[in-house]
Backbone as JSON, one array per atom type, in Angstrom:
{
  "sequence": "XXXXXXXXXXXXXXXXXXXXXXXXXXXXXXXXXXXXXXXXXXXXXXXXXXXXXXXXXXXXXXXXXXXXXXXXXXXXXXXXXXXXXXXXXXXXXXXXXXXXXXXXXXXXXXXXXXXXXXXXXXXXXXXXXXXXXXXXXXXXXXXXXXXXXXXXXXXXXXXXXXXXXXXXXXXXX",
  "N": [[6.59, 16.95, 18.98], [4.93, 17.11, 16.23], [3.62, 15.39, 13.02], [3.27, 16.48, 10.68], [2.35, 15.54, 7.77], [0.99, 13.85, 7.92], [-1.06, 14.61, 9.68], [-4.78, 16.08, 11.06], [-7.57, 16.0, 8.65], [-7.91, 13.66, 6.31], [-6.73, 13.68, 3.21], [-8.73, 14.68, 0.14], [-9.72, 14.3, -3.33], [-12.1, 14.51, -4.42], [-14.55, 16.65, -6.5], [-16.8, 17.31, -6.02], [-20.07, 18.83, -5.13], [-20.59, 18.82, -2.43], [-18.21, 19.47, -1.44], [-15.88, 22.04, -0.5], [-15.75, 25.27, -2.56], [-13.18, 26.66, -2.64], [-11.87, 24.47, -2.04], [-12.45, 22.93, -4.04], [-11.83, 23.82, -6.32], [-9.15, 23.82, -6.2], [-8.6, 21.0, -5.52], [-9.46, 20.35, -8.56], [-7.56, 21.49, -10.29], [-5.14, 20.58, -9.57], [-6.01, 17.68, -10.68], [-5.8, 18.6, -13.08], [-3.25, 18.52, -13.25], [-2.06, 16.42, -13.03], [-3.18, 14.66, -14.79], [-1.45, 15.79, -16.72], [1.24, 14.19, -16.26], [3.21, 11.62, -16.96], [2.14, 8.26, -17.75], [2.7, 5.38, -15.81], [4.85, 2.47, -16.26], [4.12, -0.27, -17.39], [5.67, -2.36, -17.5], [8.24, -4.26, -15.21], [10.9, -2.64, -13.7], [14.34, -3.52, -14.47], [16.16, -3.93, -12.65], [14.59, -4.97, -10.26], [13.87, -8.45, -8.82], [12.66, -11.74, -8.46], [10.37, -11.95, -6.45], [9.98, -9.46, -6.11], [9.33, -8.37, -8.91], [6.94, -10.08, -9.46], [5.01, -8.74, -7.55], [5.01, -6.11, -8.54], [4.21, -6.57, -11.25], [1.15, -7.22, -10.48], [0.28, -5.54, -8.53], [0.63, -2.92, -10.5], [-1.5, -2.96, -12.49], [-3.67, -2.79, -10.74], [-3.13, -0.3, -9.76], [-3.41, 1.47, -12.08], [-5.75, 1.49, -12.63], [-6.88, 3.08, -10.89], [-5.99, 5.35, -11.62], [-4.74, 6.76, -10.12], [-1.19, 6.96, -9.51], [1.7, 7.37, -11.18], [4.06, 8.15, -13.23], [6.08, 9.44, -11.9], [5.85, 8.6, -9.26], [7.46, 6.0, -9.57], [9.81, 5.55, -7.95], [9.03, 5.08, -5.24], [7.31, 2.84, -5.38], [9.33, 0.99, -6.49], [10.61, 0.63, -4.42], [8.52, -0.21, -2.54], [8.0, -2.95, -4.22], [10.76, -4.55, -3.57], [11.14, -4.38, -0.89], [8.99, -6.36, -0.83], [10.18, -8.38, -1.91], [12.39, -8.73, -0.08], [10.65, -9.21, 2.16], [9.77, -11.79, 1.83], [12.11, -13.7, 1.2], [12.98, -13.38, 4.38], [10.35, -14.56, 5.16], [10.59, -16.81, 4.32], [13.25, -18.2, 5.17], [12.67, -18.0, 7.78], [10.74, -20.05, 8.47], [11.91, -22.54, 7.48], [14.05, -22.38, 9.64], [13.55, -21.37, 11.79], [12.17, -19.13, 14.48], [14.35, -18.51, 15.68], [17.72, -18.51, 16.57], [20.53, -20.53, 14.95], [23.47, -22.59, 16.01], [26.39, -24.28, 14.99], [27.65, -27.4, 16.3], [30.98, -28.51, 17.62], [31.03, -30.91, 15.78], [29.07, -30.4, 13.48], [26.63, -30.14, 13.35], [23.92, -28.72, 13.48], [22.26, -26.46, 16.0], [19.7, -25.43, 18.4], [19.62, -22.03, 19.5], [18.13, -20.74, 22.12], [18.28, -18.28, 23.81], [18.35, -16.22, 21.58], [16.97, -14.43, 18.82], [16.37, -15.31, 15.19], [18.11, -13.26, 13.16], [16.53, -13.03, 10.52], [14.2, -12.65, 11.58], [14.17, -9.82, 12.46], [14.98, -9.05, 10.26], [12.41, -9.1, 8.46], [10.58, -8.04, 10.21], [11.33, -5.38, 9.66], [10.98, -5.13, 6.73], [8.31, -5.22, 6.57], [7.23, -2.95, 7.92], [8.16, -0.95, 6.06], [7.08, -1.59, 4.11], [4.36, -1.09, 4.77], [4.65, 2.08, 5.4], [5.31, 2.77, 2.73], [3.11, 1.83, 1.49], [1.0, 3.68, 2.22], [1.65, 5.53, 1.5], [1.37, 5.01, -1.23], [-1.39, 4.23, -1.82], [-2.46, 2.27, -1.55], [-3.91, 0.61, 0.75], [-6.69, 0.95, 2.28], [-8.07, 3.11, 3.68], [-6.28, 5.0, 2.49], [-6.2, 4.9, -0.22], [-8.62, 5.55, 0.17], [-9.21, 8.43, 0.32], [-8.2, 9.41, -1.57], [-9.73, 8.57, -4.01], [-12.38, 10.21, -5.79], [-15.95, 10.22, -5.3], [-18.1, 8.49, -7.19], [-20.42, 8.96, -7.89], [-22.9, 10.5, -6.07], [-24.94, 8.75, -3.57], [-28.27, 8.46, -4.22], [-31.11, 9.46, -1.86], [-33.47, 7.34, -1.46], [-36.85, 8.0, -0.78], [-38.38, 7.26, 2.46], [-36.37, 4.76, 2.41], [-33.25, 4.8, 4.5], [-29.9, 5.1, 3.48], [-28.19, 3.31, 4.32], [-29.87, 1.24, 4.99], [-29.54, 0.64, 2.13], [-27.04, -0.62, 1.66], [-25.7, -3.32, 1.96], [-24.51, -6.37, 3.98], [-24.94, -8.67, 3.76], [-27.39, -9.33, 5.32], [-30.27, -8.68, 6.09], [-31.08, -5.18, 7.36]],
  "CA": [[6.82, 17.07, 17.55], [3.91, 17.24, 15.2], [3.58, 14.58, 12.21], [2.48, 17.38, 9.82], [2.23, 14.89, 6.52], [-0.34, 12.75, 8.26], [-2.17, 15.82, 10.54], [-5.86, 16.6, 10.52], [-8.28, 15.13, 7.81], [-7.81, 13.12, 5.38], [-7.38, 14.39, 1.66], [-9.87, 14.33, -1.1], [-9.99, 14.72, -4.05], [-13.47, 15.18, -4.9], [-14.74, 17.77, -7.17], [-18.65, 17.42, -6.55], [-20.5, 19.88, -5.26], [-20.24, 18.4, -1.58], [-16.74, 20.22, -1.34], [-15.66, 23.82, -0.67], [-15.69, 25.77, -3.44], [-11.89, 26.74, -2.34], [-11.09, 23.45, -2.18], [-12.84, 21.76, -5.52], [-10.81, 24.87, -7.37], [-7.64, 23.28, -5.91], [-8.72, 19.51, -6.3], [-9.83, 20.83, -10.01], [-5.97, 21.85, -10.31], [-4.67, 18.75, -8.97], [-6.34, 16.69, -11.24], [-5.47, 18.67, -14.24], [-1.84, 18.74, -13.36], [-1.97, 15.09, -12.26], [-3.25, 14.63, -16.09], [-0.03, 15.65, -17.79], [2.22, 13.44, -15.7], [4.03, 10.44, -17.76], [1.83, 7.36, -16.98], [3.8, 4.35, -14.84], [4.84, 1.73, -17.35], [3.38, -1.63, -17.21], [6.47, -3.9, -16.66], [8.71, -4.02, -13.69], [12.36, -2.44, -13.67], [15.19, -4.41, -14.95], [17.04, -4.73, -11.27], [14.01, -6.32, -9.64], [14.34, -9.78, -9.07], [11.47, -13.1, -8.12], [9.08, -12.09, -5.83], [9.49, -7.91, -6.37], [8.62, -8.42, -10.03], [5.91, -11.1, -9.07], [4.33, -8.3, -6.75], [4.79, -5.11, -9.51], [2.73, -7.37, -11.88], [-0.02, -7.55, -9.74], [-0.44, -4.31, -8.16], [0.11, -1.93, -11.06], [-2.57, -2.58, -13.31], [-4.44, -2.42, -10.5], [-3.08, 1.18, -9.41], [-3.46, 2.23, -13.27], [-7.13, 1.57, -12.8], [-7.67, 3.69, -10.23], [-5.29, 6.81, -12.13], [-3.72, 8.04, -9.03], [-0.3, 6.86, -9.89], [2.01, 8.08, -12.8], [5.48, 7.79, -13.68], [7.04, 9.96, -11.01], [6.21, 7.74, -8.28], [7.94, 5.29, -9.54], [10.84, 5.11, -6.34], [8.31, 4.32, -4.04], [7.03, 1.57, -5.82], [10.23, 0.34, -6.37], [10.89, 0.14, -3.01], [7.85, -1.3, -2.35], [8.47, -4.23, -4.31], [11.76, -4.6, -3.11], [10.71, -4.61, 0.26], [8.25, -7.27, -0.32], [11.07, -9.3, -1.87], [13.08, -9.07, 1.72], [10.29, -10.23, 2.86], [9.13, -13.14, 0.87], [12.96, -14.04, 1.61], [12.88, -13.19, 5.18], [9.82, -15.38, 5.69], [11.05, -18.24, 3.88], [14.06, -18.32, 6.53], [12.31, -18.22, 9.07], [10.16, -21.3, 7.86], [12.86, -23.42, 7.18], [14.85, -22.78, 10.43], [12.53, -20.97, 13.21], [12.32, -17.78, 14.64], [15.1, -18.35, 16.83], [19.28, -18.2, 16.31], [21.26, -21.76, 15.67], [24.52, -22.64, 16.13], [26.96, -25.85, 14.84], [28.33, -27.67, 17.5], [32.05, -28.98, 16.68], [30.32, -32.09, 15.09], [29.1, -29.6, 12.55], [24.87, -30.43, 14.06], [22.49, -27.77, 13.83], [21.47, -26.93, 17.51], [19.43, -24.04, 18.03], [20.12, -21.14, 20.04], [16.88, -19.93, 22.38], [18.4, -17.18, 23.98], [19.2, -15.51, 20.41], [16.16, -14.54, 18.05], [16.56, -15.3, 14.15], [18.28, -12.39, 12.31], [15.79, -12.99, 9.48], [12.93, -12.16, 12.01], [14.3, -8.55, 12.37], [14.62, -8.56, 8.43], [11.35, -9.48, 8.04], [9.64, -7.01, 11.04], [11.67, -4.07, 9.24], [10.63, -5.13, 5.56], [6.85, -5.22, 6.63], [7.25, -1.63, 8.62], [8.65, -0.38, 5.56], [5.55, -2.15, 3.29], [3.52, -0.15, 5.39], [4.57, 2.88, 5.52], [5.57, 2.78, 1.03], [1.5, 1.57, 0.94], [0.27, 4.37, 2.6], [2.07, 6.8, 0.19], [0.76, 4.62, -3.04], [-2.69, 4.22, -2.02], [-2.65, 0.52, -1.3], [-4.37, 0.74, 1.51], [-8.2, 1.01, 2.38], [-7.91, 4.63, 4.1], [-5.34, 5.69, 1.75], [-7.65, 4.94, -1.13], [-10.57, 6.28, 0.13], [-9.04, 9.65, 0.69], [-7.62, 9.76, -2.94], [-10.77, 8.81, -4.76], [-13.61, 11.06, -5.63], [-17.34, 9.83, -5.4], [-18.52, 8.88, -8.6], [-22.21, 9.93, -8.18], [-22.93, 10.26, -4.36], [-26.07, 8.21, -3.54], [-29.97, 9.47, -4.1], [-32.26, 8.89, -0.95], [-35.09, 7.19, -1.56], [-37.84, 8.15, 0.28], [-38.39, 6.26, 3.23], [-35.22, 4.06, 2.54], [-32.0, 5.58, 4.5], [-28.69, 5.33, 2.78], [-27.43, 2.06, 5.1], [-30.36, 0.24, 4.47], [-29.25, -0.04, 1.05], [-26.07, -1.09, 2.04], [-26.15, -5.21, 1.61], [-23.83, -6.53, 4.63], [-25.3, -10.01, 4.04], [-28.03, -9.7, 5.98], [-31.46, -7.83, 6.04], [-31.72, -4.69, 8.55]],
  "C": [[5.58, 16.57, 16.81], [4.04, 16.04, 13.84], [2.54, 15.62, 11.4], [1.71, 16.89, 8.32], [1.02, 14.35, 6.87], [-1.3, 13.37, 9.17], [-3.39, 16.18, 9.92], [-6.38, 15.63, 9.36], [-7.66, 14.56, 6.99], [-7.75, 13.34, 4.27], [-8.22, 13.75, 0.82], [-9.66, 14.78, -2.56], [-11.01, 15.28, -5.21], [-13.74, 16.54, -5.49], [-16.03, 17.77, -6.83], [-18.78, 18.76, -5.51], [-20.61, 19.77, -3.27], [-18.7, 18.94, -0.75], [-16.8, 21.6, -1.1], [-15.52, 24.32, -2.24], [-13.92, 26.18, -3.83], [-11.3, 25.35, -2.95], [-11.16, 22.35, -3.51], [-11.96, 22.49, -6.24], [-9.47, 23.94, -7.13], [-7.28, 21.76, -6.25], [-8.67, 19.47, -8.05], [-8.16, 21.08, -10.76], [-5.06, 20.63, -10.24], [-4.61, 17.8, -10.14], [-6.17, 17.21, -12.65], [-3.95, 18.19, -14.43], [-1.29, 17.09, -13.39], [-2.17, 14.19, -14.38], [-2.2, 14.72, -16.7], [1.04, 15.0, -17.22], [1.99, 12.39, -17.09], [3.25, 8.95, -16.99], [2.88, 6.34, -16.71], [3.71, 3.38, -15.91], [4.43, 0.27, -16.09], [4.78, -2.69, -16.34], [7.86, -2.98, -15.85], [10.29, -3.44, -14.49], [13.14, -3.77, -13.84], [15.7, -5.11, -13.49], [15.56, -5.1, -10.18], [14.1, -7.25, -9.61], [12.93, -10.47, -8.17], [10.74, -11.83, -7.44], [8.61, -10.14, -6.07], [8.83, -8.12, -7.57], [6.88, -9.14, -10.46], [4.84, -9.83, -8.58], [3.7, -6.83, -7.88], [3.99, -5.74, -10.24], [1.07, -6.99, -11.59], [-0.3, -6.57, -9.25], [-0.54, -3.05, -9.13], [-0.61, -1.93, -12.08], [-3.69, -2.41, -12.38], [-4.66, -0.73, -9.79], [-3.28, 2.11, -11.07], [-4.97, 2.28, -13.26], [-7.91, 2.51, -12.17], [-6.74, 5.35, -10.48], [-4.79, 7.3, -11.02], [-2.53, 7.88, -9.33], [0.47, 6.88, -11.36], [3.51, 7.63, -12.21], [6.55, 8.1, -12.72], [6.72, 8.96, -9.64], [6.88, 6.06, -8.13], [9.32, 4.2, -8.41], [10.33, 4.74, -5.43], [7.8, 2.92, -4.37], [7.66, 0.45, -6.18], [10.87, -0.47, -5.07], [9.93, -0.92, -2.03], [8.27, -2.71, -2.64], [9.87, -4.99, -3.72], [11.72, -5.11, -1.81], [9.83, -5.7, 0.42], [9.09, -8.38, -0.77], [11.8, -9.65, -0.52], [12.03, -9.79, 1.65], [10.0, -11.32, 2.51], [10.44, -13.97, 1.25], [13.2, -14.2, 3.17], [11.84, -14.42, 5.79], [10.43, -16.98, 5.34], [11.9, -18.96, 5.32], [13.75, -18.31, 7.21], [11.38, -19.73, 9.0], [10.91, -22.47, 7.86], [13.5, -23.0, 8.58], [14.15, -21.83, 11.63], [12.82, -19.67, 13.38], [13.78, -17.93, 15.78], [16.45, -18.94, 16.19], [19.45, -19.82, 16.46], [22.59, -21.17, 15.64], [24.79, -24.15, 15.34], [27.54, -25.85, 15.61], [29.37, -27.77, 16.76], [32.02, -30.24, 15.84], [29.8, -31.92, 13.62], [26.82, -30.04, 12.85], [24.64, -29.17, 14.26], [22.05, -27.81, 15.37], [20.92, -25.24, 17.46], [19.69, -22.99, 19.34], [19.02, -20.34, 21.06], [17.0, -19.03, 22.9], [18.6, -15.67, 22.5], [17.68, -15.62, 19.08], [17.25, -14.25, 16.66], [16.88, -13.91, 13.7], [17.24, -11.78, 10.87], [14.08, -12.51, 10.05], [12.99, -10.32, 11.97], [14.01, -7.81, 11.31], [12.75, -8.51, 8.08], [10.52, -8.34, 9.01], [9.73, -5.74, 9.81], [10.68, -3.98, 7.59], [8.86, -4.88, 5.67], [6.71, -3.21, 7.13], [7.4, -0.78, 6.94], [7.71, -0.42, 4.7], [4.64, -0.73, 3.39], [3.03, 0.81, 4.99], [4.55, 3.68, 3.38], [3.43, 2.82, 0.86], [0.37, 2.93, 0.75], [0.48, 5.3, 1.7], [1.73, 6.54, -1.38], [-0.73, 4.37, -2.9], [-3.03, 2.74, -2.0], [-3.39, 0.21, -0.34], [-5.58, 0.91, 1.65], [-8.23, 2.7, 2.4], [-7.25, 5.5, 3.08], [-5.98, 6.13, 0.32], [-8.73, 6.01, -1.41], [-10.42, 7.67, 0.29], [-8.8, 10.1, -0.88], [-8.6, 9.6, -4.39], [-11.74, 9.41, -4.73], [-14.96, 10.0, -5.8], [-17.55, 9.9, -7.0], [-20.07, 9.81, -9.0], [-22.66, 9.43, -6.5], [-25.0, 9.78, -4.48], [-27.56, 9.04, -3.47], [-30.58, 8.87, -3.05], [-33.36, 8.52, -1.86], [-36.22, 7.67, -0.73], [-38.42, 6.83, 1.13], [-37.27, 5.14, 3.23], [-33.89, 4.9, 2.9], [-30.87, 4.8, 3.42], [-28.02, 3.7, 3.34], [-28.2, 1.2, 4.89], [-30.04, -0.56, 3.31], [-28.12, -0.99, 1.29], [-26.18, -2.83, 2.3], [-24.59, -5.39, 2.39], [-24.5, -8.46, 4.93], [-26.14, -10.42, 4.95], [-29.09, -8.43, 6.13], [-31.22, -6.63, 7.0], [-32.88, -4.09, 8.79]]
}
């Protein structure tokens, strides 16, 4: 079975001149249509709660900066946050009482359980899986990003300086 959503290159949306002619027409399209969408409002949904609202804050002015997101993807982003609430909850619990299952004896004592992993570890795997996979579809991501932004002005050679030289990695090459 094929994974057709995520098959083959990477998309672009580049319009420069670096592109197919086919394909800048279609990017060119894209980005008009992408234009009359309803931009994503600033503050968080009413039924978010602590740490989702905490997280919407913080990531969508920085997805408004980079215009790929608009109003209709709002369910994913919901879910996002949502999902990072589990987890923010999820880790807590595990913090406070380990990755691993207790029990009360009949004394009513905390004893812990080492055959039996924490319930809140499962919560917490799933809520990250789910992060993930929400990121990749909002552009949160490095890769995800870099497929969805166009070049602003693709670099001039210098003569005699390649392209990596310029490149400043904290250290001369």
């Amino acid at each position: 079975m094929v994974n057709k959503r995520n098959a083959g290159r990477k998309r672009t949306t580049s319009t420069d001149e670096s592109v197919r002619a086919d394909q800048r027409e279609r990017n060119l399209e894209f980005q008009e249509k992408q234009n009359g969408l309803t931009e994503l409002q600033d503050t968080p949904p009413y039924h978010l709660k602590g740490s989702g609202v905490t997280i919407w804050k913080k990531i969508v002015p920085e997805l408004l900066k980079l215009g790929t997101i608009k109003q209709i993807d709002t369910v994913n982003l919901e879910s996002f946050c949502s999902s990072y609430a589990t987890y923010i909850i999820a880790e807590k619990e595990i913090s406070e009482n380990g990755i691993f299952a207790y029990n009360f004896d009949n004394e009513g004592n905390k004893t812990t359980d080492f055959s039996k992993k924490n319930p809140a570890y499962s919560i917490m795997n799933d809520s990250i899986k789910t992060m993930k996979s929400l990121a990749i579809d909002l552009g949160l991501s490095f890769d995800s990003r870099s497929g969805q932004i166009a070049p602003s002005e693709p670099l001039a050679s210098e003569k005699g300086v390649s392209n990596i030289r310029r490149l400043s990695f904290g250290t001369d090459i």
